[in-house]
N, C-alpha and C positions, 0 to 999 in steps of 0.2 A: 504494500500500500504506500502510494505515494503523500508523504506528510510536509505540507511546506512549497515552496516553491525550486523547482528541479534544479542541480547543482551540478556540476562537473563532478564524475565520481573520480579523486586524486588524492595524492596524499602528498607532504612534501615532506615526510621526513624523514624515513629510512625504504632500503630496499635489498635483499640478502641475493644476491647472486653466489654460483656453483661456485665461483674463485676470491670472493671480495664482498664485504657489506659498504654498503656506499650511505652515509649519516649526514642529510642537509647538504646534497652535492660533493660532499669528499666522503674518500677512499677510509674506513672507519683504522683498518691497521696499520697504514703509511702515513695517512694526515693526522691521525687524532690520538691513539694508543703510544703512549709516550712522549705526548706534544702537552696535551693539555689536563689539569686539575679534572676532578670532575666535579667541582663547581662551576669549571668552564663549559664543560661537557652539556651542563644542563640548562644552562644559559641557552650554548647553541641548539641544545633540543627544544629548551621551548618556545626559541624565539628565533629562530635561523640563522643565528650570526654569533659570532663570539664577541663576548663582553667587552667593553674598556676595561682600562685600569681602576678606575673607580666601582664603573658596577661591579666587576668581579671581588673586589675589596669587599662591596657591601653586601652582594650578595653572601658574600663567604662568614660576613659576621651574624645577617640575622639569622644563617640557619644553624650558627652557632646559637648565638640569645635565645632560641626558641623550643630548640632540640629536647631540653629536661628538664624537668620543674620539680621534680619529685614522685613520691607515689602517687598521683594522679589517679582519677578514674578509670582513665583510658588506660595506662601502665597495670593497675589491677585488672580491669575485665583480661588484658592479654595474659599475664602471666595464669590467672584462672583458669583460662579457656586452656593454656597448656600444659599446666598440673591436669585437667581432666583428659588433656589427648597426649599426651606425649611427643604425640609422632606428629600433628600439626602445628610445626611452624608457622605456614604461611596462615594457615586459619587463626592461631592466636595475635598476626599481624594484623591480620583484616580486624581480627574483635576489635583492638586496642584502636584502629582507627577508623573502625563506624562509630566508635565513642569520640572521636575530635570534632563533635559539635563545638557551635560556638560559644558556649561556658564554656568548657577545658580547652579548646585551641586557641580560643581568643576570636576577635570581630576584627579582624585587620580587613577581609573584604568590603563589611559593612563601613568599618573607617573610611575605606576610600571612594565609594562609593558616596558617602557624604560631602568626603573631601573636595572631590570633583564636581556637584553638583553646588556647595561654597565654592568653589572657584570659580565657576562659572559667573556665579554673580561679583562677584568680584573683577572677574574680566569685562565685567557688563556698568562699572565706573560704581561699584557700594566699594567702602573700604573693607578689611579683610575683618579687622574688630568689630566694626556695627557690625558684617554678619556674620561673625562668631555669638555675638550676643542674641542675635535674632532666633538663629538657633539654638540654644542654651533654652534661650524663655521660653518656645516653642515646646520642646522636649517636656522641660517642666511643669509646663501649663497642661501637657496630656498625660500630665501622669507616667511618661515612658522615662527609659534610661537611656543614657548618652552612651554610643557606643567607643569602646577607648579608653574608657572612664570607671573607676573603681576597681579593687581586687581585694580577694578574703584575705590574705598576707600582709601582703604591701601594701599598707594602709596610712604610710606620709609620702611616700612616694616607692616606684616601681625600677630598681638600681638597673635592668636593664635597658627601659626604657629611657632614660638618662643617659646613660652610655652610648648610646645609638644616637642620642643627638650631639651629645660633644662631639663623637668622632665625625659626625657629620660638619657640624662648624666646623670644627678643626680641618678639615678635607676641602673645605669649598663647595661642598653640594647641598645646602640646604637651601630650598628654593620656595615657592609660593605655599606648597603644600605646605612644611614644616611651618612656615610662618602662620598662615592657617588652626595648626595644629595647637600651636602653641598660643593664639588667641581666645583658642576654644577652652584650652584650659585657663586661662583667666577668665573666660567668660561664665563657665560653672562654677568658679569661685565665687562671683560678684552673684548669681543668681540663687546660688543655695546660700551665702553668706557664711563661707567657709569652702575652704579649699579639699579638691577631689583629687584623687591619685589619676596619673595621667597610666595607662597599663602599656605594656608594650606592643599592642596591636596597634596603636595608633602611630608613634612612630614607624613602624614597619611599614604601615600604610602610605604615610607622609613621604617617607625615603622612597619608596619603590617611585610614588607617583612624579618625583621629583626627576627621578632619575629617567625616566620614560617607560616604566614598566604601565600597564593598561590596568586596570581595577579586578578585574576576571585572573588576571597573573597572579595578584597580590596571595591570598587564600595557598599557593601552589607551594610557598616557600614554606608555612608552617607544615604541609602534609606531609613534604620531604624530610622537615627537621624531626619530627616528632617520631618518622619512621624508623630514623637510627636512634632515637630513647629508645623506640618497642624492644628493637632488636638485641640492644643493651640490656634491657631488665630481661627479656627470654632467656640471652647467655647464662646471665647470672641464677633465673630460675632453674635451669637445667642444673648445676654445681651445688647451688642453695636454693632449693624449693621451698618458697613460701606461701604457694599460690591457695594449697587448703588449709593455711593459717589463717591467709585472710577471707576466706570463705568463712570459717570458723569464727573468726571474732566479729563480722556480720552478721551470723547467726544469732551472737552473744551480744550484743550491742542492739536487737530489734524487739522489742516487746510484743509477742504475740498476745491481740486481744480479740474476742470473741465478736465479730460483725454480723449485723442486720441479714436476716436468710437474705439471699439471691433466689429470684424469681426464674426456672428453667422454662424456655418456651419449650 
């Protein structure tokens, strides 16, 4: 069934011949195995081209910042999922990252996505303050939450998020987004009347869009970072199984109480 409007069936990014893989127009064992990081690598996967000096820099830092945060939800569902299979790896990868919603992975998508619809108006002659505040009052008048904003930890400020924007000043790349970014955090200060931790998704968000990554990319660098946490806490689960401990102390930690019958159709 035809869904959408017809499209060239193509792909440009890799293709396996009998003598050679060819990845984004080059030769994958002569141009790139040996040549490039695979931070490089993924760059040119996901964008067709190899990074600058800079993006490569930044990309390589946030999927550092991003990569492990601790025993996360996401980090327990996988290591459970692999105390109960053993032998699935890849399935306790997948568990741990059907749980990278955006409470545990962070709203870096939703950041930029905001980011760029404030910048728009901003390109459109408002200053970047007035509408940081517009949105602030906005947010808080419906009752929502500002995404970027707040974390159960880092509750005066977010150390990686801070570090992502030094080194950004420091580098020369912080640009409209960032400026943006950091409007917005005074502007939920001056609207809640008290200052809100800025979380690391929002610079992540701010840098990429800065840097010329698209808003749809932004979300792509935490899946990757978070993949090697999984893979990290799985090692470690194989040598030191914890995974029906903390199964066990979920058990111990829920108070079962007796609910209302359920009606069976």
């Amino acid at each position: 069934m035809q869904m959408g409007k017809p499209r060239p069936a193509v792909t440009h990014i890799s293709q396996a011949y009998p003598d050679r893989v060819e990845v984004r127009g080059r030769d994958l064992c002569r141009d790139l195995m040996g040549t490039l990081s695979f931070t490089e690598y993924f760059h040119l996967l996901l964008t067709g081209r190899q990074p600058t000096e800079d993006e490569g820099f930044f990309l390589d830092l946030l999927l550092i910042a991003i990569a492990e945060h601790g025993m996360m939800p996401s980090n327990v569902a996988a290591r459970m999922t692999l105390a109960a299979d053993p032998g699935s790896l890849q399935g306790a990868v997948a568990a741990g990252i059907l749980g990278c919603g955006p409470v545990v992975l962070g709203t870096s998508e939703d950041c930029a996505r905001l980011l760029e619809e404030a910048q728009q108006r901003v390109e459109s002659g408002s200053a970047p303050e007035g509408v940081a505040l517009e949105i602030a009052r906005s947010v808080s008048a419906a009752g929502g939450k500002m995404p970027g904003f707040g974390h159960p930890l880092h509750r005066s400020l977010d150390p990686r998020a801070e570090r992502i924007l030094e080194l950004a000043d420091e580098r020369g790349v912080s640009g409209p987004h960032v400026v943006l970014a950091r409007c917005l955090r005074d502007a939920m200060a001056e609207v809640r009347g008290s200052p809100l931790t800025m979380n690391v998704a929002m610079p992540i968000a701010a840098l990429m869009l800065d840097l010329g990554y698209s808003a749809a990319d932004v979300k792509a660098v935490p899946i990757l970072a978070r993949t090697a946490g999984l893979l990290a806490h799985l090692a470690e689960e194989r040598t030191n199984p914890i995974g029906f401990v903390l199964a066990e102390t979920a058990e111990e930690a829920i108070e079962y109480q007796r609910g209302p019958e359920i009606e069976h159709l």
